[in-house]
C-alpha positions as CSV (number, residue, x, y, z in Angstrom):
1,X,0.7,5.0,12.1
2,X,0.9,8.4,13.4
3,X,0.8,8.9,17.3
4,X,-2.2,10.5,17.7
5,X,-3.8,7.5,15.7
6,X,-1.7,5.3,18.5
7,X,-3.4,7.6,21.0
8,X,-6.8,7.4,19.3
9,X,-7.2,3.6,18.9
10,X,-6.4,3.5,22.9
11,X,-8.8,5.7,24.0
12,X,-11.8,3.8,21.8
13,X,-10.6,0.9,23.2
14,X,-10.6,2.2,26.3
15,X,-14.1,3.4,26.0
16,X,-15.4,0.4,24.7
17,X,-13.8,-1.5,27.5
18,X,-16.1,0.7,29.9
19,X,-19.1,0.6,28.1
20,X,-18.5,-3.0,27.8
21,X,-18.3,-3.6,31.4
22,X,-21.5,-1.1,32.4
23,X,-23.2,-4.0,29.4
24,X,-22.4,-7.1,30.6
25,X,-24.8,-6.5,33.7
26,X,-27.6,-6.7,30.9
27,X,-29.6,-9.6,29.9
28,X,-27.8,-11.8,27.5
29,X,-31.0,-12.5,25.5
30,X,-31.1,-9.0,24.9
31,X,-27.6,-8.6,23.5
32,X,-28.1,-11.3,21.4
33,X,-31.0,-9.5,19.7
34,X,-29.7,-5.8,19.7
35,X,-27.0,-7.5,17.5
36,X,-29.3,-9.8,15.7
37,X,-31.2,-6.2,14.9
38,X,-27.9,-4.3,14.1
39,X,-26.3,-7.3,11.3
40,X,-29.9,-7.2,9.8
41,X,-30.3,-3.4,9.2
42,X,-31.3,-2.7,5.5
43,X,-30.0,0.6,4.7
44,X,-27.4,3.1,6.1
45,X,-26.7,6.8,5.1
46,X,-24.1,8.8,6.9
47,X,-22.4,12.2,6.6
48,X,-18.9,13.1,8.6
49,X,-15.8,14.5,8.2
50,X,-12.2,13.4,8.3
51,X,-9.2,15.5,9.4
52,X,-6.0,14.0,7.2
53,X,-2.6,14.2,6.7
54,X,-1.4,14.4,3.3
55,X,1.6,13.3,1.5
56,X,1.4,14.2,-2.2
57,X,4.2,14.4,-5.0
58,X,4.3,14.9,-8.5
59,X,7.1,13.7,-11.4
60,X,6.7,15.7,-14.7
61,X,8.4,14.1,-17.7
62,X,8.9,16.0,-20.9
63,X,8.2,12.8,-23.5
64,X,10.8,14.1,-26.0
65,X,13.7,15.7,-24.0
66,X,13.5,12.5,-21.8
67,X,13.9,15.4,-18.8
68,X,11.7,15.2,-15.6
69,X,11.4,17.5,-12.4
70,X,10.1,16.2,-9.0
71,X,8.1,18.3,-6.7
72,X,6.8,18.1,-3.4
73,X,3.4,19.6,-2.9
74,X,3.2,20.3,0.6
75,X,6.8,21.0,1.1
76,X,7.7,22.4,-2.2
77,X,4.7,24.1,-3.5
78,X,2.7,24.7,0.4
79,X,-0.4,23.0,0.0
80,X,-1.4,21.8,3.2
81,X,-0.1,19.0,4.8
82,X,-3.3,18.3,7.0
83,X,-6.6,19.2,6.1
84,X,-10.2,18.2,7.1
85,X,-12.3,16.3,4.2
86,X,-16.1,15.7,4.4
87,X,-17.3,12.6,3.8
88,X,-20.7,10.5,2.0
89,X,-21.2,7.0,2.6
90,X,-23.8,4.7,2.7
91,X,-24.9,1.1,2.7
92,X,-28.2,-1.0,1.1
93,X,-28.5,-4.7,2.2
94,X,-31.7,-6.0,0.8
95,X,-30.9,-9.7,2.1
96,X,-28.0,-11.4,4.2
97,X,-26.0,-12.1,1.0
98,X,-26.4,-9.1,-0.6
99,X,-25.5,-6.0,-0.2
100,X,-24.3,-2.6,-2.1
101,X,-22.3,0.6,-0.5
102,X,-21.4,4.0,-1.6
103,X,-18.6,6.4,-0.9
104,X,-17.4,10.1,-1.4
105,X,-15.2,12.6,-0.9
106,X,-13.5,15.7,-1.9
107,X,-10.4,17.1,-1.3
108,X,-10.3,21.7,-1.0
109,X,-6.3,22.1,-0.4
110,X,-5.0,25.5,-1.8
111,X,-1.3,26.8,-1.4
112,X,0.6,29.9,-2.3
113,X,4.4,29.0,-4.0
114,X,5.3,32.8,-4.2
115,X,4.0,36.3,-3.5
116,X,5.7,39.9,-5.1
117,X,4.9,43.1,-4.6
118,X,8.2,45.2,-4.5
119,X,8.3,48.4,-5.3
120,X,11.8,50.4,-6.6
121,X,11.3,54.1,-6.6
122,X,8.4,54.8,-9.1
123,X,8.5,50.7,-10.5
124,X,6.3,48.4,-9.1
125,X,5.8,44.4,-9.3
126,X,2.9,42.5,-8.1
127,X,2.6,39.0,-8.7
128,X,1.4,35.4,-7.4
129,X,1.7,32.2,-7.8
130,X,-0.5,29.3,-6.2
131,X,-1.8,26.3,-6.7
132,X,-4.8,24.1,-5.6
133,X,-6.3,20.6,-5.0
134,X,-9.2,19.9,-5.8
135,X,-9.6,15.7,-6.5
136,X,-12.5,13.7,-5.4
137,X,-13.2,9.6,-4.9
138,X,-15.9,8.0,-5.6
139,X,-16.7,4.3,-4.5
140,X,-19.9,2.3,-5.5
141,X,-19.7,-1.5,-4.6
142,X,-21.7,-5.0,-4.6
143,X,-21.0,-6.8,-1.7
144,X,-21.0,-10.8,-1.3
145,X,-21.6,-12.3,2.0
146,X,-19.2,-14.7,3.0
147,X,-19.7,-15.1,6.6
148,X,-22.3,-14.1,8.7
149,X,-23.8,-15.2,12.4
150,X,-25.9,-13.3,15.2
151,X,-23.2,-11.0,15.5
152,X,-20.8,-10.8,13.3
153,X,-20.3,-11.3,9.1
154,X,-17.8,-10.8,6.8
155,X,-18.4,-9.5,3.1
156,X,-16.5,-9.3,-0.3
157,X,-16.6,-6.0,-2.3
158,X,-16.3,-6.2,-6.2
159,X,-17.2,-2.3,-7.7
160,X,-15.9,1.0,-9.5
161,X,-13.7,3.3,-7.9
162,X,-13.7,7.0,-9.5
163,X,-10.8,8.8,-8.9
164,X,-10.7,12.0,-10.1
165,X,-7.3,13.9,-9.7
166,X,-7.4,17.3,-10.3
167,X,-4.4,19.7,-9.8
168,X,-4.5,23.5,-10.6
169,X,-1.2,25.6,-11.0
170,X,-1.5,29.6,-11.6
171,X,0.5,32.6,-11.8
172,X,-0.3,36.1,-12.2
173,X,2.0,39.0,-12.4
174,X,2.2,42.8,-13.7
175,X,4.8,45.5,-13.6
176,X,3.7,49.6,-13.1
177,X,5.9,52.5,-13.7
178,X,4.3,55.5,-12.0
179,X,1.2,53.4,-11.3
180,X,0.5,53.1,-15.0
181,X,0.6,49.6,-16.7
182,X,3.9,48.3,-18.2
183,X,3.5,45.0,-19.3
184,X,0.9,41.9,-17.2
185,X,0.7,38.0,-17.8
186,X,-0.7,35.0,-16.5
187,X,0.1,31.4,-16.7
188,X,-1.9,28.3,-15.9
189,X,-2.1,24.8,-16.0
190,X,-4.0,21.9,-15.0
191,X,-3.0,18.2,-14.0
192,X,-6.3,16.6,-14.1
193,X,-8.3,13.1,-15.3
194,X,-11.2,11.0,-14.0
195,X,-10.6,7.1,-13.9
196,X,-13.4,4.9,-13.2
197,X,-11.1,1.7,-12.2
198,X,-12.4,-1.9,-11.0
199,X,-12.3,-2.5,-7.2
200,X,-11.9,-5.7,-4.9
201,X,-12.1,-5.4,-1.0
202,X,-13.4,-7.5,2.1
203,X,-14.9,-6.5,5.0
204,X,-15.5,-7.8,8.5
205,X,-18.1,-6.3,11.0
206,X,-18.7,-7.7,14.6
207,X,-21.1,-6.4,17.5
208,X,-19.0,-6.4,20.7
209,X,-22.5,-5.3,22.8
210,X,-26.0,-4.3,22.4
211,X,-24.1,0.0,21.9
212,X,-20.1,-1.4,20.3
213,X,-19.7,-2.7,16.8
214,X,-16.1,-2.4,15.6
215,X,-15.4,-3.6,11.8
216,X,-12.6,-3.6,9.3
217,X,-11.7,-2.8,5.2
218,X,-9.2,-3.3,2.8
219,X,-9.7,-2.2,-0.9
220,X,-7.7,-2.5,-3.8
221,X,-8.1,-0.8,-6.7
222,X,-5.8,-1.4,-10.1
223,X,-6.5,-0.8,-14.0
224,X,-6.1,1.4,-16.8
225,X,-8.8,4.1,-18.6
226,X,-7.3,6.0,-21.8
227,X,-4.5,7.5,-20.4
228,X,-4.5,6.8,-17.1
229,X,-3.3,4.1,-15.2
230,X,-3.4,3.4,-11.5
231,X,-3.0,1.3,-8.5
232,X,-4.6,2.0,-4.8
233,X,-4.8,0.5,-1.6
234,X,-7.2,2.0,0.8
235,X,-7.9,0.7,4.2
236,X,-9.8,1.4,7.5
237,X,-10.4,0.5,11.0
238,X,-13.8,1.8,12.6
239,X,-15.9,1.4,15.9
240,X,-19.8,2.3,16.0
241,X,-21.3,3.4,18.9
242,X,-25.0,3.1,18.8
243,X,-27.3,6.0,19.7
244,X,-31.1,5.2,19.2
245,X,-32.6,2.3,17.3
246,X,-31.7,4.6,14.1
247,X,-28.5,6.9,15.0
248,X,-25.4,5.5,16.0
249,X,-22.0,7.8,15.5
250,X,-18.8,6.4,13.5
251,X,-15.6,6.9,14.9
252,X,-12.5,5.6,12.9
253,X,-8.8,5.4,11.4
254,X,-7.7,5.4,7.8
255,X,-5.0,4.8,5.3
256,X,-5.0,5.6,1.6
257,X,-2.2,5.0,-0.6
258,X,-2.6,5.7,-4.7
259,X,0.2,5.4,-7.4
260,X,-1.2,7.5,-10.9
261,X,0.4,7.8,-14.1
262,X,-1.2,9.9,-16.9
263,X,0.1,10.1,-20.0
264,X,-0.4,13.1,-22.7
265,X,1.4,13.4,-25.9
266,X,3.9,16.0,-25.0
267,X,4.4,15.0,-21.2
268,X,4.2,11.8,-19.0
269,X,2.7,12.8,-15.4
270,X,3.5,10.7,-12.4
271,X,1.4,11.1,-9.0
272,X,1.7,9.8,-5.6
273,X,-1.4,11.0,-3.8
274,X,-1.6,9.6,0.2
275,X,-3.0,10.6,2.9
276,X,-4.1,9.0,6.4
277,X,-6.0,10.2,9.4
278,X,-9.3,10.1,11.8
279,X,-12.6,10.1,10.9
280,X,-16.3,11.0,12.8
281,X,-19.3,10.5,11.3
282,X,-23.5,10.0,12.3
283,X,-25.6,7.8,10.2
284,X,-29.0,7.1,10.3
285,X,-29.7,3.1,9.8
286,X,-33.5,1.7,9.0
């Protein structure tokens, strides 16, 4: 874990140490029922944003030469290493065993590999090269309840998890002589698929006071669709501080890992797409 992760988790638990203590002067029957009101909340809807570091590479393998080159995205190629992400999530809980969330996001990262323009006497060249990211997730689960009290329960998550990987590589260039056209062309080409792949997780979620909840998820995801196969691990540590009886801010740390090969008739394409970070968000809970 990054340090300013390290620095992060200190200062919520920090916080929630002070809140904590400013709390325990309160009632006790009214703890109890603040977190008897915030397990039993039907539905959730929130809307933040995440600020993550990526670490993304890409192995291209020519299928009949057997020849493969490696790149490095953000090094090689300058896509940005850290970048902020918004983020959709949600949660319906009918009854205390079931439950179903929702997830989304979407990744804007866009680099430049090389910029021309030189110009030698009355020749001229122009040209760039660039590349972007655009890939989104998608996550839509039904969740089991395991475990549940007054203040505290822990769930299992069985669902679909969408990944769709989409990679954009361009180049444009043109030579002048005496600013009149000599010769132009362009180049472009596209590493991209959507997988819908089957997801298991669990999830625990406990009310430390009547304004602190704190809660934790791990999620794999693993399977093959046409010519894609993948493997993901995605977790995340979070602490909700309660605003009103139906606001309450999201404040948390995140890890997401996922391996993706895709295979085309004329090239094999293997992907390592990561990134980690922190995370704010507000939802509104009724």
């Amino acid at each position: 874990m990054r340090e300013i992760e390290k620095a992060f988790c200190v200062i919520v638990l920090i916080t929630i140490g002070v809140t904590y203590g400013f709390d325990a002067s309160a009632d006790e029957d009214a703890t109890d029922e603040n977190s008897d009101q915030f397990i039993d909340r039907a539905f959730w809807f929130g809307i933040g944003i995440g600020y993550e570091k990526f670490d993304t590479n890409l192995k291209l393998t020519d299928n009949r030469s057997g020849g493969s080159v490696f790149v490095d995205l953000e090094s090689t190629l300058g896509l940005a290493e850290e970048d902020a992400i918004p983020l959709i999530y949600g949660y319906y809980r009918p009854n205390n065993k079931h439950g179903f969330g929702w997830y989304y996001s979407r990744v804007r990262r866009d680099g430049k590999i090389l910029v021309i323009d030189e110009n030698f006497g009355d020749l001229n060249v122009t040209g760039i090269a660039a590349i972007s990211d655009r890939t989104s997730f998608y996550d839509l689960s039904y969740n089991y309840t395991i475990y549940q009290d007054d203040r505290a329960f822990i769930f299992a998550s069985f669902g679909m998890f969408g990944l769709d990987l989409s990679y954009n590589f361009r180049a444009i260039g043109e030579i002048t002589y005496q600013d009149e056209p000599v010769t132009s062309g362009q180049y472009e080409e596209d590493v991209s698929q959507f997988a819908p792949l089957p997801l298991i997780g669990i999830a625990t979620w406990f009310a430390l006071t009547p304004k602190w909840s704190v809660g934790t998820k791990v999620t794999l995801v693993g399977g093959s669709y046409d010519d894609v196969s993948a493997f993901v691990i995605s977790s995340k540590i979070q602490a909700t501080y309660t605003l009103s009886d139906q606001f309450a801010v999201d404040i948390g740390v995140n890890y997401f890992d996922a391996d993706v090969t895709i295979g085309e008739k004329r090239r094999t394409s293997d992907v390592r797409y990561a990134f980690s970070g922190i995370a704010l968000g507000l939802n509104y809970r009724f």
